[in-house]
C-alpha positions in Angstrom: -0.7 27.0 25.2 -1.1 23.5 23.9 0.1 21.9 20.4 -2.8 20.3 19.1 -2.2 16.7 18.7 -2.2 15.4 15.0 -4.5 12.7 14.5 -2.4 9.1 13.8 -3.9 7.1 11.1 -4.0 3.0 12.0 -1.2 2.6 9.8 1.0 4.5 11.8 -0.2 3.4 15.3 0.5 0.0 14.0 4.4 0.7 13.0 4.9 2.7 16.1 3.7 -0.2 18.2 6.4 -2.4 16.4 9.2 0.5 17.1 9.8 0.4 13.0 11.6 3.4 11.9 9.8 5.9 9.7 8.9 9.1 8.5 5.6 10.7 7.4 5.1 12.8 4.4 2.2 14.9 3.8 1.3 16.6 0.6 -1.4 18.4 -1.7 -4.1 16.2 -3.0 -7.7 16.5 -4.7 -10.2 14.0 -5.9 -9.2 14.2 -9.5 -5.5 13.6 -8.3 -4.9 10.4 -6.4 -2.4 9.1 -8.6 1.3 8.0 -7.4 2.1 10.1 -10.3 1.1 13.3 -8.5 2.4 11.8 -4.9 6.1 11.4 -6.5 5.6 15.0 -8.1 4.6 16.5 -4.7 6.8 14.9 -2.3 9.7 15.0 -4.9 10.5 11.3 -5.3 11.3 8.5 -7.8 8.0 7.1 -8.5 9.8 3.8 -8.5 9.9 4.4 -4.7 6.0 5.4 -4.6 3.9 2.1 -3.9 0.2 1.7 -4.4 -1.7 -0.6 -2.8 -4.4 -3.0 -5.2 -6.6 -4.9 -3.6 -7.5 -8.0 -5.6 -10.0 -11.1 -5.3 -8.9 -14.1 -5.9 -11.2 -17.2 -7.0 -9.8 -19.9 -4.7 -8.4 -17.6 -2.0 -10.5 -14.6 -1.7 -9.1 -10.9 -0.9 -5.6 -10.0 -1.4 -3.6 -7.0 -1.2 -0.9 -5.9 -4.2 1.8 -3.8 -3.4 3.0 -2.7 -6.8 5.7 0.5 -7.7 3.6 3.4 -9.2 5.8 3.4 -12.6 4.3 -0.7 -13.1 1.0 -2.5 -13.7 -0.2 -5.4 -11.7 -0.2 -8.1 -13.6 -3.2 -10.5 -13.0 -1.9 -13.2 -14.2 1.5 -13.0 -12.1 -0.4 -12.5 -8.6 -2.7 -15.4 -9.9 0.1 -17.9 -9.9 1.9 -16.6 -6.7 -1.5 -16.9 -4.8 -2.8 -19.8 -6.1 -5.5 -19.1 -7.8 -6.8 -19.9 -11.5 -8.0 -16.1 -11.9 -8.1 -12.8 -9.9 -9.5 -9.8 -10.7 -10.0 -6.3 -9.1 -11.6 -5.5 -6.0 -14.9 -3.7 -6.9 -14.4 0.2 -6.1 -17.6 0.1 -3.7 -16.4 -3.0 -1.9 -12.7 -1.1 -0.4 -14.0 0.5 2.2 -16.1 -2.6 3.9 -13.5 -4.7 2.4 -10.3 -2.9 3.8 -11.6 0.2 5.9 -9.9 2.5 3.5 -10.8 4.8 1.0 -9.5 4.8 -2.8 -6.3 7.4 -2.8 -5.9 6.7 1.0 -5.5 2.4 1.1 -2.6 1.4 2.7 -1.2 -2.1 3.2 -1.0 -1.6 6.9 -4.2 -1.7 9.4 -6.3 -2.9 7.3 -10.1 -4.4 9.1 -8.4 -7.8 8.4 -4.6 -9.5 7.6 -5.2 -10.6 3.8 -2.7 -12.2 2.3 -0.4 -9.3 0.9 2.3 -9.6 -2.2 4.8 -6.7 -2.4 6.8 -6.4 -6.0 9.8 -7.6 -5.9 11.4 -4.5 -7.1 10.7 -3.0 -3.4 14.2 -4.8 -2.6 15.8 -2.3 -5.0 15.8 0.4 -2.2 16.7 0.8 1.3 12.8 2.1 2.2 9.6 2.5 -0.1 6.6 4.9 0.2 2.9 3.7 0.9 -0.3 5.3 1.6 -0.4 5.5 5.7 -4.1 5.4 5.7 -5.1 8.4 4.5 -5.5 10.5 1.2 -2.4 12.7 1.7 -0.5 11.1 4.1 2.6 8.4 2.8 4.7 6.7 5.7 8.3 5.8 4.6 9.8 2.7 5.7 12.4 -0.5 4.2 10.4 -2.4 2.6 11.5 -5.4 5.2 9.9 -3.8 7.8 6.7 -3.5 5.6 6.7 -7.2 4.7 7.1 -8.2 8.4 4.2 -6.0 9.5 1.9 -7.2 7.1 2.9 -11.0 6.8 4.2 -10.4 3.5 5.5 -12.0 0.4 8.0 -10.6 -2.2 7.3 -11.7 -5.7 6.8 -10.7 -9.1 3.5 -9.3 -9.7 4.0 -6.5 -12.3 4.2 -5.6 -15.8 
């Protein structure tokens, strides 16, 4: 008999292929549930630890990708400065998947179609690993927060409320 093989999301193909340490976590989810509010409830962590990733258009610099704690806001004004631009403002909701190749409640800040220019909250340093989406609604890879901003070419900074 044969295991049948799981299905690795991008995000996880990609952090293999750099031999970063990490763990997977899989958990209950629905449409009207996508929150990291409900991830921290089902996987039984500090919501601190939870990070969602925003994706963000900037007037000077285009796309960009917020990696923000799912206790905080993004604050506009904070990933403005950082990135150089006068103003940002939200990706549109129908633009994510052509934008990123990811769904809303399954966007992670790994794999995406292209490398944007990516800005995790400072507050990631806090702990020795963070939780993001790995590519899929109900799937969260675990790794330091190092690792992530090595991966994805990014920045530390403060960008929340």
């Amino acid at each position: 008999m044969s295991k049948k093989k799981k299905d690795k999301t991008n995000a996880i193909r990609l952090v293999e292929q750099q031999n970063i340490s990490y763990q997977e976590y899989e958990y209950a989810w629905n449409e009207a549930q996508l929150s990291a509010d409900h991830v921290a409830d089902e996987l039984d962590e500090n919501i601190s630890q939870i990070f969602k990733t925003l994706v963000v258009v900037g007037n000077k610099t285009g796309t960009l990708v917020a990696v923000v704690p799912g206790d905080r806001e993004l604050d506009l004004k904070k990933i403005a400065k950082v990135s150089q631009n006068k103003k940002v403002e939200m990706l549109h909701l129908k633009d994510l998947e052509k934008t990123t190749g990811y769904i809303r409640g399954g966007c992670s800040p790994i794999g995406m179609k292209k490398k944007f220019p990516t800005y995790i909250d400072i507050t990631a340093k806090d702990f020795a690993s963070i939780l993001v989406s790995a590519g899929k609604r109900g799937l969260q890879i675990e790794l330091a927060p190092e690792d992530l901003a090595n991966l994805v070419n990014g920045e530390f900074a403060d960008i929340t409320v």
